[in-house]
N, C-alpha and C positions, 0 to 999 in steps of 0.2 A: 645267090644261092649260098646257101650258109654251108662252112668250110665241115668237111667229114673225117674223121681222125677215129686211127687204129685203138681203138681202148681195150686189147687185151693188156697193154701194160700195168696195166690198173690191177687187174685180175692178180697178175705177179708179184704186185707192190703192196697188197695188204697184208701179209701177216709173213714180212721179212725174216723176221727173228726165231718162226717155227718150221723152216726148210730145211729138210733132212737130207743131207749129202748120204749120196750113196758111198760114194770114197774121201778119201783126203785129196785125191788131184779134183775129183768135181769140187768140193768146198772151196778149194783155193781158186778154183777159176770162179765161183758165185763168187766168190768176197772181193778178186779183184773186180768183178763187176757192178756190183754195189757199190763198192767204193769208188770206181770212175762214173756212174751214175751220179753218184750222191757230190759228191764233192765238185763235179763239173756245175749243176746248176747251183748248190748251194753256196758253194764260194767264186764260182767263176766273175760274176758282175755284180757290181752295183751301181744303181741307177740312181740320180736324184735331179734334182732342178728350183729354183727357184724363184717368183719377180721379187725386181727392186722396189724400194717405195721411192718417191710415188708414183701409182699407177694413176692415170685420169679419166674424166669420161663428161661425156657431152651433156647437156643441159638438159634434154629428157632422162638424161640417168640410164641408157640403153646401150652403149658403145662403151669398150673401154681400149685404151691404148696405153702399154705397160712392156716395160723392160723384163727380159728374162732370160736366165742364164739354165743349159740343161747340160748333163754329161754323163759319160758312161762307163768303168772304168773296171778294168780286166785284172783282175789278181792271176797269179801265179797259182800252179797246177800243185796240190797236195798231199800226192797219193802217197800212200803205204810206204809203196817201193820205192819210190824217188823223192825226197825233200832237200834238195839244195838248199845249203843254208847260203840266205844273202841273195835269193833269187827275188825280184821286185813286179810289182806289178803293171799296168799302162792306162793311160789315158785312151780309149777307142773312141771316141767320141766326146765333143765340146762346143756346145753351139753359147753365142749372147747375141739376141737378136730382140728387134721391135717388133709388138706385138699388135693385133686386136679382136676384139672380142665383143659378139655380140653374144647378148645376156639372154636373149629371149631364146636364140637359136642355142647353145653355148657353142657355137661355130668359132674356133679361132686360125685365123691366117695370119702368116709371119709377112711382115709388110716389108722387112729388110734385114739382112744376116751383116750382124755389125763384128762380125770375127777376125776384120782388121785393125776394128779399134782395141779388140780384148785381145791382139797379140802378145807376144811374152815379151815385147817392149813393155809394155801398159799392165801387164797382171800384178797384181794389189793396189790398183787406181781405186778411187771412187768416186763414182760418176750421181751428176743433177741430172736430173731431166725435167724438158716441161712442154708441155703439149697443150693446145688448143683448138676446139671442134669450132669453126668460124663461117657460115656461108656452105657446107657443102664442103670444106675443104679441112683439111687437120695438119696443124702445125706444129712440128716437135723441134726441138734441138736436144741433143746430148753432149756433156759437156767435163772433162774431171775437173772434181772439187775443187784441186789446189791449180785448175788453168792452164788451158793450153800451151802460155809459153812458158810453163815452169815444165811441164814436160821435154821439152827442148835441149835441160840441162842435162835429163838421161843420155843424150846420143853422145856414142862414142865413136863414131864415126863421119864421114862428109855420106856415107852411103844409110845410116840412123836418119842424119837431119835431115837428108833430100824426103825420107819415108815417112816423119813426121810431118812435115810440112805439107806433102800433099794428104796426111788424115785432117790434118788442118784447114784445108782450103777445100776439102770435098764434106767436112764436119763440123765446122769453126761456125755455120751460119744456122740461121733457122729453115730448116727445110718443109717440105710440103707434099700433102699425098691425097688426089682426091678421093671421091665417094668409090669409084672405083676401086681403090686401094692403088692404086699406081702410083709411083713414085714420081713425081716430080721435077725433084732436085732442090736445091736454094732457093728461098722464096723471093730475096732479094732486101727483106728486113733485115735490120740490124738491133731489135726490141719487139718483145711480146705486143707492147703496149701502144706501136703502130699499127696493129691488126686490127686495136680499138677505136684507134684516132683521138688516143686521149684520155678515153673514159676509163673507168678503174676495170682492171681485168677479173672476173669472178673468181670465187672459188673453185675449183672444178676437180678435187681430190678427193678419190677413191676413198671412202672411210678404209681404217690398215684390217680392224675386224670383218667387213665385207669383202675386203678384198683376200684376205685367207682364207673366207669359203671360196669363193669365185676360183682359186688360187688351187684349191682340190678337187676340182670339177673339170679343170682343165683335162680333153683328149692330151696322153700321153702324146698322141702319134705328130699332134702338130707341133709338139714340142722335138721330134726329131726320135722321142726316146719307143722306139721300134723291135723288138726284141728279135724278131724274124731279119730284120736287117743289121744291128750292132752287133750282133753274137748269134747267126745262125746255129740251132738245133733243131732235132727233129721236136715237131710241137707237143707227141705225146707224153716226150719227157720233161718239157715246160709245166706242162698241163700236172702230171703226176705230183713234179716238183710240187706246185703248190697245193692241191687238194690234198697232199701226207703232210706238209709243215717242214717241206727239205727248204725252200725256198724261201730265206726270211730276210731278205730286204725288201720293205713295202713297197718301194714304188716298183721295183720289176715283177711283183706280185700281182699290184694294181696294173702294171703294161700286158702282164699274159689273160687277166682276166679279160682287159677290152678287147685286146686282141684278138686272142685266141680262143676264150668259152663261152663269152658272148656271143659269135655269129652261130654258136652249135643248135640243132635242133634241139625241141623240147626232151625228145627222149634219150637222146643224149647229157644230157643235163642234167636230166634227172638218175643220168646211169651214174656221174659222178656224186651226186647225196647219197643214194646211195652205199658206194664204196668210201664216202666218208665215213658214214656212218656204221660199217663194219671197221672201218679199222681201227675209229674211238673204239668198238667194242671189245677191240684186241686186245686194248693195253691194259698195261696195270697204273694201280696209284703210286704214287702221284704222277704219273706219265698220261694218264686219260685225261683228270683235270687241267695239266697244260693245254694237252690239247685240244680241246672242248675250249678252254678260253682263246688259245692264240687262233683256232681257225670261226670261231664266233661269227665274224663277221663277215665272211666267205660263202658260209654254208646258210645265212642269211638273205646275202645275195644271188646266191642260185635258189636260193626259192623263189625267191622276186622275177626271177625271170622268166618261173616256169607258171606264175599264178594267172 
């Protein structure tokens, strides 16, 4: 059943700038309201994510299996009233995990949450990876660039090396996941090119131009990045946030549209073009043409859904 949400906010959020205080204490109470509206979704997150290369995929070209790092990160509160200087913002979220992805479905499932190799022992490593689709079965290892035992020399500690040593002995090998997606463990190789018994291992890399569409199509939600979960608010002022143009980092843009206005009924939907479309009519120039270009591709896609 597709999610039903209060849209009078909407009603109150078109034409901001022409609300007549009856007094000086009601204005100062609309502005600090506006202004903890405005500034909570517009600066509060941002969101992004991205895979490593290479990502690969199996010999019918249908499956892919690809590294990907996503996070989510909380700025400091802005208001009027209170600006601390020297106040910092936080990390809420930070996933690097193995991925896969079917093309036809774009279904993707996290196959393993590798957040103990991307601990802040290992942040600024840079990781190989290599995977292979064999029999029914998928073989990856991940691995940093410069070698597991040159990581070794970070530990400062006997309580570091015991920690690296066992990402080592649970990471150090090629592992295995079958069709199920179940995890396996160690496959018990020690080389790609035993799975082949010899023969030359193919090519099996994601073209990099394929794989950044692929890469924009991804559901935000398997990526962890959840806007109802990393930064609960109420959804009508997600939803507002972005059909006026408060909310301008893309991808938490693109997480409230899947989320959140996607499941809405048709007439809902169409309540928001709409009130798009009056509140382009509100502005002036060059404030209208902004935004006519920056929501383009919004007001595009809510038509798509209601055709």
């Amino acid at each position: 059943m597709a999610n039903s949400y209060n849209l009078n906010i909407f009603a109150m959020s078109i034409r901001p700038t022409k609300i007549r205080p009856v007094t000086l204490a009601s204005l100062t109470i609309l502005t600090l309201s506006v202004l903890s509206l405005t500034s909570c979704l517009t600066n509060s997150i941002t969101m992004s994510y991205d895979t490593l290369h290479p990502a690969v995929w199996n010999e019918e070209q249908s499956e892919v299996l690809f590294l990907a790092r996503s996070s989510t990160f909380r700025h400091r509160k802005t208001y009027l009233v209170s600006n601390p200087k020297g106040a910092r913002g936080r990390t809420i979220m930070e996933d690097f995990g193995l991925y896969h992805l079917d093309i036809s479905s774009n279904e993707v499932n996290r196959v393993e949450l590798l957040e103990e190799v991307e601990g802040f022992r290992f942040r600024g490593i840079l990781w190989d990876f290599q995977a292979l689709f064999k029999d029914s079965l998928i073989y990856y290892r991940v691995n940093p660039r410069s070698g597991w035992d040159h990581l070794l020399t970070r530990a400062r500690s006997r309580r570091d090396t015991l920690f690296m040593q066992g990402i080592i002995e649970k990471y150090g090998g090629i592992r295995v996941i079958d069709s199920d997606l179940n995890n396996l463990g160690l496959s018990g190789h020690t080389d790609f090119s035993e799975i082949y018994h010899g023969d030359s291992i193919p090519d099996n890399t994601v073209p990099a131009p394929l794989m950044r569409d692929l890469r924009n199509n991804i559901p935000l939600e398997s990526l962890g990045l959840v806007v109802m979960e990393v930064f609960p608010r109420d959804p009508d002022q997600y939803i507002s946030g972005v059909i006026f143009g408060r909310i301008r980092c893309s991808v938490v843009r693109r997480a409230v549209f899947e989320q959140l206005i996607k499941p809405m009924e048709p007439e809902e939907i169409q309540f928001l073009i709409e009130k798009m479309d009056e509140y382009r009519e509100s502005l002036e120039e060059p404030n209208k043409a902004f935004y006519t270009r920056f929501s383009e591709s919004l007001y595009d896609s809510l038509q798509a859904l209601i055709r």
